[in-house]
C-alpha positions in Angstrom: 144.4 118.5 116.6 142.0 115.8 115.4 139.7 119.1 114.5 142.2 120.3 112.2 143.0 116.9 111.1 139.1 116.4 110.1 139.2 119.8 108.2 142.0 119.1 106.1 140.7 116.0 104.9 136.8 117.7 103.8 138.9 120.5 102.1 142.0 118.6 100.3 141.3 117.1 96.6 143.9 114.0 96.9 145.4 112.1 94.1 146.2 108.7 96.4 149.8 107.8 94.8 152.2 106.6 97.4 155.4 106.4 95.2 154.9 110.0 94.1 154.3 111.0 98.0 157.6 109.0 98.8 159.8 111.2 96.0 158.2 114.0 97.3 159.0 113.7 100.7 162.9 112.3 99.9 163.4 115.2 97.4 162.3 117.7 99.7 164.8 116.1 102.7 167.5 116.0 100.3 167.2 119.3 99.7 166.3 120.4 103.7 169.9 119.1 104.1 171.5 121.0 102.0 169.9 124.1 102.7 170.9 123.5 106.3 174.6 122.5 105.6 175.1 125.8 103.7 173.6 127.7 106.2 175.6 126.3 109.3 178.4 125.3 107.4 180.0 128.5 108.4 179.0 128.6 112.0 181.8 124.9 112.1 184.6 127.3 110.5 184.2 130.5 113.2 187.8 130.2 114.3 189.1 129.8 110.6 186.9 132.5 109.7 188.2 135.2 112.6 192.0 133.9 111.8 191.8 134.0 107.5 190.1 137.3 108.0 191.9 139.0 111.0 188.5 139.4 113.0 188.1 138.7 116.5 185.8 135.5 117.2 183.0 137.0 118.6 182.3 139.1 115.9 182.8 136.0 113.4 179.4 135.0 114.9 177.6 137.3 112.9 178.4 135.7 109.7 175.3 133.6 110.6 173.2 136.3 111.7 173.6 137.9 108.5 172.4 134.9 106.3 169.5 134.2 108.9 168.6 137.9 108.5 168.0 137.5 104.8 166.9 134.0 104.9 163.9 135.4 107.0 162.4 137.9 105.2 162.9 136.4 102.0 160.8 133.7 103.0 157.5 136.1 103.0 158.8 137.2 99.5 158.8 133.1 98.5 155.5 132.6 100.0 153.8 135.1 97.4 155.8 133.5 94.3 155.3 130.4 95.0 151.1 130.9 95.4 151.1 132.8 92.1 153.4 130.4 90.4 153.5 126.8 92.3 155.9 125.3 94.6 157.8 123.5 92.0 159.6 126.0 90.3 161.0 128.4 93.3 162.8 125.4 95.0 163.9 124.5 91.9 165.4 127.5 90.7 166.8 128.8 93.8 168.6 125.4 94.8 170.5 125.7 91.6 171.5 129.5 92.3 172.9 128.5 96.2 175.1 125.9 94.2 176.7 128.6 91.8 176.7 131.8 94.6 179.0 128.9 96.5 181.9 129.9 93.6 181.6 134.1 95.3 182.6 132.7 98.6 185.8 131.4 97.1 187.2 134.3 96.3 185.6 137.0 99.0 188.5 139.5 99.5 187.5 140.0 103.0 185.0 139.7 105.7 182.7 142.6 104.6 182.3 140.7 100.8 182.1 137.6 102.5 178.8 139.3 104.5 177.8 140.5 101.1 178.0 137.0 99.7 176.2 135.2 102.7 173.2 138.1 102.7 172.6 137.3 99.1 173.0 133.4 100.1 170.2 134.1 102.6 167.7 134.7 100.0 168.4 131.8 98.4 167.8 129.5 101.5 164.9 130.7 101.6 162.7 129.2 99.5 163.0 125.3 100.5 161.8 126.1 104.3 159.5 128.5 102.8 157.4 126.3 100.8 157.9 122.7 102.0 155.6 122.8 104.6 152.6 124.3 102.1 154.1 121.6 99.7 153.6 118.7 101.9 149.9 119.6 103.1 148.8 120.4 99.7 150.1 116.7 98.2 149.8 114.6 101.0 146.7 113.0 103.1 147.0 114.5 106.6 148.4 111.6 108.2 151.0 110.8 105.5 151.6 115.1 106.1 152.3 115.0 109.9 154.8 112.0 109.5 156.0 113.7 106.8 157.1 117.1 109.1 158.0 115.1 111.2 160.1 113.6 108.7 161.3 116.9 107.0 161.9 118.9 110.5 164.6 115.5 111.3 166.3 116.4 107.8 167.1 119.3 109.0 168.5 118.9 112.2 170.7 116.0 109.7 171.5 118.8 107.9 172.9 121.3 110.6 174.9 118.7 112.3 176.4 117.4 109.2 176.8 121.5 107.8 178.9 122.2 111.3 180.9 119.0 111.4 181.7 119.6 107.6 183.0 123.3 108.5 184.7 121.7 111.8 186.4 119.4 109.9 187.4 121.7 106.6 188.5 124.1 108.8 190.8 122.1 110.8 192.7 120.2 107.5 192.0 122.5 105.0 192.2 126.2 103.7 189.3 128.9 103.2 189.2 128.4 99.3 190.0 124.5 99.6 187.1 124.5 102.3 184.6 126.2 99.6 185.6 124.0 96.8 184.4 121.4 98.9 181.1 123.1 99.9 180.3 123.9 95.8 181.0 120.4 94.8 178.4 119.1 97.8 175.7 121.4 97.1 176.1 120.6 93.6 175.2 116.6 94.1 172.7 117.7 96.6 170.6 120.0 94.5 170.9 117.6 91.3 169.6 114.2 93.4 166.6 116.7 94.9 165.7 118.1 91.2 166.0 114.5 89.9 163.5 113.3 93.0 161.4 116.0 93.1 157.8 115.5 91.4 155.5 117.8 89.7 152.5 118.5 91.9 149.8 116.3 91.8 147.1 118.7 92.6 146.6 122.5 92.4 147.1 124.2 95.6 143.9 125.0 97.3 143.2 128.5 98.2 145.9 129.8 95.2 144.9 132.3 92.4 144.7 130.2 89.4 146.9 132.3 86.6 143.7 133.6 84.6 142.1 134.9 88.1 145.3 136.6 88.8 145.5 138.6 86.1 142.3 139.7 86.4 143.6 141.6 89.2 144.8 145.1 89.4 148.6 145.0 90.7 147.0 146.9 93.6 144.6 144.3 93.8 147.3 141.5 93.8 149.4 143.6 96.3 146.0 143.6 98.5 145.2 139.9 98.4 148.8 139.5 99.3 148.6 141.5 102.4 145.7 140.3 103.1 146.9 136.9 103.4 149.4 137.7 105.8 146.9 140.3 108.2 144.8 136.6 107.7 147.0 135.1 110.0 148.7 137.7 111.9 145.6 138.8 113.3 145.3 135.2 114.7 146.5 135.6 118.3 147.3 131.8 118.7 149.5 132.0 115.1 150.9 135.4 116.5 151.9 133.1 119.5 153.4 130.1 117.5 155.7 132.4 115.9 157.4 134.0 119.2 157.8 131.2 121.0 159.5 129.5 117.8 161.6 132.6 117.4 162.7 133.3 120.4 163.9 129.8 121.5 165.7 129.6 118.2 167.3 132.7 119.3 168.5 131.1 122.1 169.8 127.9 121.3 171.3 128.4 117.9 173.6 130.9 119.0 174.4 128.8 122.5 176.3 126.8 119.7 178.2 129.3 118.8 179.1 130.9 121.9 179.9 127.0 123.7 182.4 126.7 120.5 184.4 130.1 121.8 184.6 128.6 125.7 185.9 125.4 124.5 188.5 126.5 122.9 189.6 128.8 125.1 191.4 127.4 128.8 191.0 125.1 130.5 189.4 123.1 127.6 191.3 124.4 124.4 189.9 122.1 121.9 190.9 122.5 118.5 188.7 123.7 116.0 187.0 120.5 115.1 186.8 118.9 118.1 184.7 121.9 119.5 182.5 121.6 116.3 181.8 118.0 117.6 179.1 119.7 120.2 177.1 119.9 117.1 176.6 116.0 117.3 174.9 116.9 120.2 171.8 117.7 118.1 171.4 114.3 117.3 169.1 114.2 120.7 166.5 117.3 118.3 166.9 114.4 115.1 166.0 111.7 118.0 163.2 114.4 119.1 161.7 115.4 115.8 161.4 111.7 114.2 159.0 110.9 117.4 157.5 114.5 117.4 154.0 113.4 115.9 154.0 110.3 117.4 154.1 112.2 120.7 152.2 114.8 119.6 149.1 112.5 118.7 149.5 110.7 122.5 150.2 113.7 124.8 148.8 116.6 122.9 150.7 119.8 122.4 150.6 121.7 125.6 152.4 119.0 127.5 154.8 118.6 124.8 155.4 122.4 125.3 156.1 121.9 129.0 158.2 119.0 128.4 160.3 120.9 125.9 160.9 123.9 128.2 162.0 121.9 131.0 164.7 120.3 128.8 165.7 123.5 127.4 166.2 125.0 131.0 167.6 122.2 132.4 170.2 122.0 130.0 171.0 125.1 130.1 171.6 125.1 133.8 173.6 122.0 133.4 176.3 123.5 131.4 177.3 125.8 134.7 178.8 122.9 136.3 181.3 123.8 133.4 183.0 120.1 132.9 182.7 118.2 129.5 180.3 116.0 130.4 177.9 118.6 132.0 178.4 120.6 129.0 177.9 117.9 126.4 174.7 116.1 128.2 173.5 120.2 128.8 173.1 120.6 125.0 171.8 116.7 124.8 169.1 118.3 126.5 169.0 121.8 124.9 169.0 120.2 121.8 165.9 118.0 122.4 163.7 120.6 124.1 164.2 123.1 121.0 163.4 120.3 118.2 160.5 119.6 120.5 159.5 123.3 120.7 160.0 123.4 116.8 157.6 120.4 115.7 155.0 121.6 117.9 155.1 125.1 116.6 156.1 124.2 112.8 153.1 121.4 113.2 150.5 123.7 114.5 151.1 126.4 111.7 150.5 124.2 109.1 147.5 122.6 110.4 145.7 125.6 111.5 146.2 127.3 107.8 143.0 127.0 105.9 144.3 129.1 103.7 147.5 131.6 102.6 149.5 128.4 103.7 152.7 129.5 102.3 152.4 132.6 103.8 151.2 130.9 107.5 154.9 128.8 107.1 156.8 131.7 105.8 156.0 133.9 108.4 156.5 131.3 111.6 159.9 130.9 109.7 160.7 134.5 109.9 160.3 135.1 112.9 162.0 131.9 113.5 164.8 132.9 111.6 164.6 136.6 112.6 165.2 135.1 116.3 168.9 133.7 114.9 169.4 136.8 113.1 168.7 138.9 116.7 170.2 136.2 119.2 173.6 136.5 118.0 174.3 140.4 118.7 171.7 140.0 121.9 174.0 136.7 123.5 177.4 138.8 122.5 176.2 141.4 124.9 176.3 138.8 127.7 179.4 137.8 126.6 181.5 140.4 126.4 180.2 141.0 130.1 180.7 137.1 131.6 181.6 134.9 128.9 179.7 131.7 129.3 177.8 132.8 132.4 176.7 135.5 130.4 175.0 133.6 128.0 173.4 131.1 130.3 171.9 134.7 132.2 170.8 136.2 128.9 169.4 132.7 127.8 167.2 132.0 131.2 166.2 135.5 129.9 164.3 134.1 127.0 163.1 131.1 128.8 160.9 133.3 130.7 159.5 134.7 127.6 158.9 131.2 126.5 157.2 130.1 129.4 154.8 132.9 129.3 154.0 132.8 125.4 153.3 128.8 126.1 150.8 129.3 129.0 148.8 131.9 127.0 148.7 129.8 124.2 147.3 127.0 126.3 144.3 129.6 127.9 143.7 130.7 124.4 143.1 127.1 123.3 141.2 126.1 126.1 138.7 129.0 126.0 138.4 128.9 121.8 140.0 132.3 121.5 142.0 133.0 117.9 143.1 136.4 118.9 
């Protein structure tokens, strides 16, 4: 880590100016959150959705595995844009079009326009958590960056609870149009504080074509460079690493949280709709988790912050079988935690071990992290149709394994030097 940490600071022109560094971390938060309450925003209203629609609930779950699905492979098409033209102007720019596409979901007709709507939704998500990271290490001095993650990756866990209680609560007082008045009018102050907050860059980002360079190049020879870039970091074993192990235990807990909601409010629980939304608070253990993340990442290192996280994340899971409130709630306490863990170590590690393409090293750890919702939903409903919720604790012990195995092959890899 300190290796990296030394590299960054030989290879980064800095312009020291802590107010600007403070807007820039604030605006891209504000905006983190309401990326994150528009994405989960809809996962809070899956029993409104399957009863204003006519759907069965299990099959309401893929209205977030649609917007991830987008979300993730847009985020490759943000990390070119925003090296040709800056980070500024793609945030900026797609913020503003989540607010407006809010006003399709009023009036979707039915569930298949309402996919539609959240696929091209998806896209624009993408380019906040696509650039951020690249943003932060490019403006900021490496220790003001890793507080700064830390910072960012706490946004937005603020963000998904608050997007899930938000659709809890809507959806229990209020109707489907009412409920997307609501979510316009948020975005809407959201996006305008985070353009008002959010500074030009300071410095040029290192590594990027300047604009006379570029077009110097062929369009084949942009297209190469491009795909370079990403073969850069794909062919990186450890970065090839980093992004399964992020992807897959996104793919598991993230749609835990939506299956939970189905068991709780069926017998013997039968919560209403918002009170099974309030699992959701349960992530306030991952906001706990991710504001400490570099602090604990600095004392203990990564690998043992790994092992920490799994155990969580299994133990959790395991909890919940005792299948009482209180084994349920302290099982995603715990669930929660590991993942955010999991998630700063890999988001962390990405970022520091990019020399160069940086946008594209973020942008594809957050498509395959992001990929991994898209997948888990239809790959948990499997389990579910078969056993309900001891289903998806089978199918998510499953994916622990996998996780277990990409972390101990990361650690050789370290140990011996190995990139691929």
């Amino acid at each position: 880590m300190q290796a990296v940490l030394d590299t960054m600071n030989n290879n980064k022109p800095l312009i020291d100016n802590p107010q600007r560094d403070t807007r820039l971390m604030w605006a891209l938060c504000v905006a983190s959150v309401v990326v994150y309450i528009n994405l989960y925003l809809m996962q809070g209203m899956l029993p409104l959705l399957a009863e204003h629609f006519s759907i069965p609930g299990s099959q309401a779950t893929l209205i977030l595995s649609v917007s991830s699905f987008s979300l993730a492979f847009s985020l490759l098409i943000y990390a070119l844009v925003s090296d040709r033209i800056g980070r500024h102007t793609p945030i900026v720019v797609s913020l503003w079009g989540l607010a407006l596409s809010n006003l399709l979901l009023i009036w979707a007709a039915d569930f298949n326009a309402l996919m539609w709507v959240r696929l091209l939704q998806g896209v624009l998500l993408a380019a906040v958590p696509a650039i951020a990271m690249a943003y932060f290490k490019e403006q900021l001095s490496p220790s003001t960056m890793l507080k700064a993650a830390g910072i960012y990756i706490m946004a937005n866990s603020i963000g998904g609870i608050a997007g899930r209680l938000l659709g809890g609560l809507l959806s229990q007082y209020f109707s489907w149009q009412a409920s997307m008045w609501w979510l316009f009018l948020v975005t809407l102050a959201g996006v305008a504080l985070t353009h008002y907050l959010l500074p030009w860059p300071a410095v040029s980002p290192v590594g990027t074509a300047t604009p006379k360079a570029v077009s110097a190049l062929s369009r084949g020879g942009r297209l190469r460079q491009d795909l370079q870039g990403f073969y850069h970091h794909l062919a990186d074993g450890q970065m090839r690493l980093a992004y399964a192990i992020g992807g897959i235990t996104f793919m598991m807990m993230v749609n835990q949280f939506s299956f939970i909601q189905l068991h709780l409010m069926a017998p013997p629980y039968e919560w209403s709709r918002f009170q099974a939304t309030l699992i959701f608070l349960c992530y306030s253990s991952g906001t706990f988790a991710s504001y400490y993340s570099a602090r604990w990442l600095a004392k203990w290192g990564q690998h043992q912050l790994y092992q920490w996280a799994w155990c969580l994340m299994a133990l959790g899971t395991l909890l919940t079988l005792f299948d009482t409130a209180l084994a349920i709630c302290g099982g995603f306490l715990l669930t929660a935690c590991g993942f955010f863990l999991t998630h700063s170590c890999c988001n962390t590690f990405v970022a520091l071990r990019a020399s160069q393409h940086r946008a594209k090293a973020t942008s594809l750890y957050l498509c395959c992290y992001y990929l991994g919702a898209a997948l888990g939903g239809p790959y948990l409903m499997l389990f579910w149709h078969e056993a309900h919720w001891w289903g998806v604790v089978v199918g998510s012990l499953t994916l622990l394994v996998l996780i277990a195995l990409g972390i101990q092959r990361l650690h050789r890899l370290q140990r011996t030097g190995v990139a691929r």
